[in-house]
C-alpha positions as a Markdown table, in Angstrom:
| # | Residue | x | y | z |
|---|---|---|---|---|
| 1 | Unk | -44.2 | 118.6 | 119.6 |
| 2 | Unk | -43.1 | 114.8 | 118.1 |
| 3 | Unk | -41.5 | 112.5 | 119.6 |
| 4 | Unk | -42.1 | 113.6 | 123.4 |
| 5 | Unk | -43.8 | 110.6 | 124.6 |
| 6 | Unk | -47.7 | 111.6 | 124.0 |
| 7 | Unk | -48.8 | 108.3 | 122.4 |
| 8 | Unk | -47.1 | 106.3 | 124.8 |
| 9 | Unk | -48.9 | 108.3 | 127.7 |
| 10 | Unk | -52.1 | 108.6 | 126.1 |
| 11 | Unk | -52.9 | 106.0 | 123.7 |
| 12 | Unk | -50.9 | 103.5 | 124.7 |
| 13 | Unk | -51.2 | 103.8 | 128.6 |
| 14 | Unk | -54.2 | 105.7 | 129.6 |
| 15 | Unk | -56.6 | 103.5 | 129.1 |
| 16 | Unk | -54.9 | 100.6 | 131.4 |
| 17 | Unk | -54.4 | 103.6 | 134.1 |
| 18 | Unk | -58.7 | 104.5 | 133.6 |
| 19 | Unk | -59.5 | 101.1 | 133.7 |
| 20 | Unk | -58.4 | 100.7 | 137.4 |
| 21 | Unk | -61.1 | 102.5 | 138.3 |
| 22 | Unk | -63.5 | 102.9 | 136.2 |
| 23 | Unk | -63.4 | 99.9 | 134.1 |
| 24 | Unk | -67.0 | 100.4 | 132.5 |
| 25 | Unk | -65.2 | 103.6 | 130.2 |
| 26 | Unk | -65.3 | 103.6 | 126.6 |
| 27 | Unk | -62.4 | 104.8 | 124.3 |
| 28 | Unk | -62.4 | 105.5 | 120.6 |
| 29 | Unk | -58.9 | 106.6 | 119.7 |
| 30 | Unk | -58.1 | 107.5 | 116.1 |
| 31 | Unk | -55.1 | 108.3 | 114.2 |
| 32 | Unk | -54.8 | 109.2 | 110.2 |
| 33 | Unk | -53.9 | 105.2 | 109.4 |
| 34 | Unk | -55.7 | 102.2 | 110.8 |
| 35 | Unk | -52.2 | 100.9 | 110.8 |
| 36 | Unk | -51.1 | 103.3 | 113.4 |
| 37 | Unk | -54.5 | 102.7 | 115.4 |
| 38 | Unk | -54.8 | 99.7 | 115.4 |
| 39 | Unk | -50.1 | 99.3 | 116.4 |
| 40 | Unk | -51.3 | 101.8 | 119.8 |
| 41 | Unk | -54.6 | 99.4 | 120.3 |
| 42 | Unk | -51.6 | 96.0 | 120.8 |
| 43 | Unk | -49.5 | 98.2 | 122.7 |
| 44 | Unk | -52.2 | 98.9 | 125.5 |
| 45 | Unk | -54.0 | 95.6 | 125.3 |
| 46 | Unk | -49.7 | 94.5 | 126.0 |
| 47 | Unk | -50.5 | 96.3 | 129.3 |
| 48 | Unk | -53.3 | 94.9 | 130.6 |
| 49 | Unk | -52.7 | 91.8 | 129.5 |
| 50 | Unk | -49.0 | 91.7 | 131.1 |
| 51 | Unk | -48.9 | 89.5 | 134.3 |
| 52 | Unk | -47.8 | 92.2 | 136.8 |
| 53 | Unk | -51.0 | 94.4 | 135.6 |
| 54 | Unk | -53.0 | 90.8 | 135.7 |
| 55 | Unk | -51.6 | 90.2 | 139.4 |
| 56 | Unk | -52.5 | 93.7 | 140.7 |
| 57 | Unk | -56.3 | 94.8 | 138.9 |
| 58 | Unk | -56.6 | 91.2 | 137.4 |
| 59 | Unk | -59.7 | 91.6 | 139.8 |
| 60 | Unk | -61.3 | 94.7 | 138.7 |
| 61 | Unk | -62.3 | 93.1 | 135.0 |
| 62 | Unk | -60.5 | 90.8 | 132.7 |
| 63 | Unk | -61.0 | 91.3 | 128.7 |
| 64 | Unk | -63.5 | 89.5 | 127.0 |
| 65 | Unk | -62.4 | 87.1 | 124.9 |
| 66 | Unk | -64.6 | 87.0 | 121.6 |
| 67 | Unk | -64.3 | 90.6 | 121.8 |
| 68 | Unk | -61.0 | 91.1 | 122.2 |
| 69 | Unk | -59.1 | 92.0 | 118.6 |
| 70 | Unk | -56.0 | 94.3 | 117.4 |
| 71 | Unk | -58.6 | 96.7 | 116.7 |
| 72 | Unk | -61.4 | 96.5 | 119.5 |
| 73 | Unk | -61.6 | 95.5 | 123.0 |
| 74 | Unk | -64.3 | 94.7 | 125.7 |
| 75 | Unk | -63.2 | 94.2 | 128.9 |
| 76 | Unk | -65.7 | 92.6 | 131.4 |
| 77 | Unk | -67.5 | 95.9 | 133.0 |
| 78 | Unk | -68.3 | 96.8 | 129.7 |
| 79 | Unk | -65.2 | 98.8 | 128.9 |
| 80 | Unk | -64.0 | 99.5 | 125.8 |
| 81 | Unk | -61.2 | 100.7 | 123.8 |
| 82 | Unk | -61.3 | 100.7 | 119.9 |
| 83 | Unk | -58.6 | 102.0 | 117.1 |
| 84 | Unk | -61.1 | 103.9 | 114.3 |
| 85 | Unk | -59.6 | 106.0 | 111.5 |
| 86 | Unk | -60.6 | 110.1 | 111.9 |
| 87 | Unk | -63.1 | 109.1 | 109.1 |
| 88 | Unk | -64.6 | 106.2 | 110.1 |
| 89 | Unk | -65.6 | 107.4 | 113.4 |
| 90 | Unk | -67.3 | 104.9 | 116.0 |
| 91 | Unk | -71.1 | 105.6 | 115.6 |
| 92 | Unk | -73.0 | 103.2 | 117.0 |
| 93 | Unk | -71.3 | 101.7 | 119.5 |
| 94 | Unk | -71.5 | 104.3 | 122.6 |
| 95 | Unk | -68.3 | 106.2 | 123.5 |
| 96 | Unk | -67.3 | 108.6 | 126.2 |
| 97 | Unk | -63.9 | 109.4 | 125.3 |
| 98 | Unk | -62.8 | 110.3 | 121.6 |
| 99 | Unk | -58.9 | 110.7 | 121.4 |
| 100 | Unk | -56.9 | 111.6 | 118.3 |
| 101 | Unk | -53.5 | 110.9 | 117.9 |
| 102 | Unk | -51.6 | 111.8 | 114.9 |
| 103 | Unk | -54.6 | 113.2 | 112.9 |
| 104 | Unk | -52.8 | 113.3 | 109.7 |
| 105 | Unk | -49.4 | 112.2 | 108.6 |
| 106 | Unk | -47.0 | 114.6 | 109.7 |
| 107 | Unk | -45.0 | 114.6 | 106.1 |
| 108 | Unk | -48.3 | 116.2 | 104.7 |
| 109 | Unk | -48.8 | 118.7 | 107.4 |
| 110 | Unk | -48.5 | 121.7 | 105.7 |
| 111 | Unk | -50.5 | 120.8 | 103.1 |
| 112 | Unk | -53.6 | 122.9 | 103.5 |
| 113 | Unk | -56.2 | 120.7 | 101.9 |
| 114 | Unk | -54.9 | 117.9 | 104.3 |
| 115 | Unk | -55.6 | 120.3 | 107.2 |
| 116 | Unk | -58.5 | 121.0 | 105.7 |
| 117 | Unk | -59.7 | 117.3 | 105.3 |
| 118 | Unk | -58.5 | 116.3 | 109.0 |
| 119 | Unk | -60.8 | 119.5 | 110.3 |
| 120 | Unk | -63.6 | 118.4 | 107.7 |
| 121 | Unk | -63.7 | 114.8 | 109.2 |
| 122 | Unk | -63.6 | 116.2 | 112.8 |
């Protein structure tokens, strides 16, 4: 269903919500385009980094500064929340929540071989 709202909710908010209380969480979220990941990656980090949010959990963590990029984020309990393609994948770095948003571009949709290739990379 487009345009209802879900990467506002999920990508976008989610993690500033989880945060709150467990700010040690790690979040890979992935999308078809880096462009897109890494555009829903600002939008969050928008959030926590607004002053109201600062004012209210500004005490539960703050975000690290030399790890704190469009793409990747560290917040100071060890929190994470990084924009990865669906084919790049996050190995390596420790993650307990994978989300994918948009897993391939919705023009190509019912193209078999790109469902195929989105499956494949999953």
């Amino acid at each position: 269903m487009p345009r209802i709202g879900k990467s506002t909710i999920v990508s976008r908010m989610w993690p500033a919500w989880d945060w709150i209380d467990f700010p040690w969480r790690r979040f890979f979220f992935s999308s078809y385009s880096m462009p897109l990941s890494i555009k829903l990656s600002i939008d969050c980090r928008r959030i926590i980094e607004d002053p109201l949010y600062k004012e209210k959990y500004g005490k539960i963590f703050t975000l690290i500064t030399d790890q704190n990029t469009k793409s990747n984020f560290e917040n100071s309990q060890r929190g994470l929340r990084m924009a990865i393609t669906l084919d790049s994948g996050g190995t390596g770095f420790g993650g307990e929540v994978v989300c994918i948003d948009d897993p391939h571009d919705a023009k190509k949709a019912d193209s078999e071989a790109e469902r195929q290739a989105t499956i494949d990379a999953w």
